[in-house]
C-alpha positions, 0 to 999 in steps of 0.5 A: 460512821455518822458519829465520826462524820459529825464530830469531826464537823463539830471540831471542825466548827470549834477550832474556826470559832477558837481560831476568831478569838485567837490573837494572831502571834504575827500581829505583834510582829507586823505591827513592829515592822511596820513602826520600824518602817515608819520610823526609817522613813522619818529620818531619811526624810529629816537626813535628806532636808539637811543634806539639801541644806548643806548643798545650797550652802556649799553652792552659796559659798562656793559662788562667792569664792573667786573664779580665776584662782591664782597661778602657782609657780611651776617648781624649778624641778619641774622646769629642769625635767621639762628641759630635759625632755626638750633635749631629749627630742620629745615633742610639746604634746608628749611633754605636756602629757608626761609633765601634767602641765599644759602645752602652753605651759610647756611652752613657756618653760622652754622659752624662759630656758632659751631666754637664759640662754641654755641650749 
């Protein structure tokens, strides 16, 4: 019974010597992760400076643009739909918000069609 007990403390005492010299398997791996880490790092870090710059250019060109942009003509197709929703009885508002348009633009519609003298 002592020569099981003392051999399986020799073992024992070999395979923690074996165990310090031994490379650990996961080492290699870690270590890779660790570059890859590293690695991801650098380029979101060089992805978000050139972000950065791409924005303060577009707010540079963008307050050198023109603040009042010029009004488009409203289609003609447009105008006779908008008449047609006055004749139906609509109101301004519901017309506004079935046309997309403004109410005064609405407004404006309806006055140059009264103006041509279409009733």
């Amino acid at each position: 019974m002592e020569y099981v007990v003392a051999s399986l403390f020799a073992i024992a005492i070999i395979l923690l010597l074996v165990s310090f010299f031994l490379r650990d398997t996961n080492q290699d791996i870690r270590e890779e992760l660790d570059q890859l880490t590293i690695q991801q790092v650098q380029e979101l870090y060089q992805i978000k400076k050139k972000l950065r710059v791409l924005e303060e250019e577009l707010l540079i060109t963008n307050d050198s643009l023109p603040r009042d942009y010029p009004k488009n003509d409203i289609h003609e197709i447009i105008k006779n739909q908008v008449w047609s929703l006055v004749q139906q009885g609509k109101s301004v508002d519901q017309i506004a918000l079935q046309s997309s348009l403004t109410v005064e633009e609405v407004d404006s519609i309806i006055q140059e069609f009264s103006k041509r003298g279409i009733v």
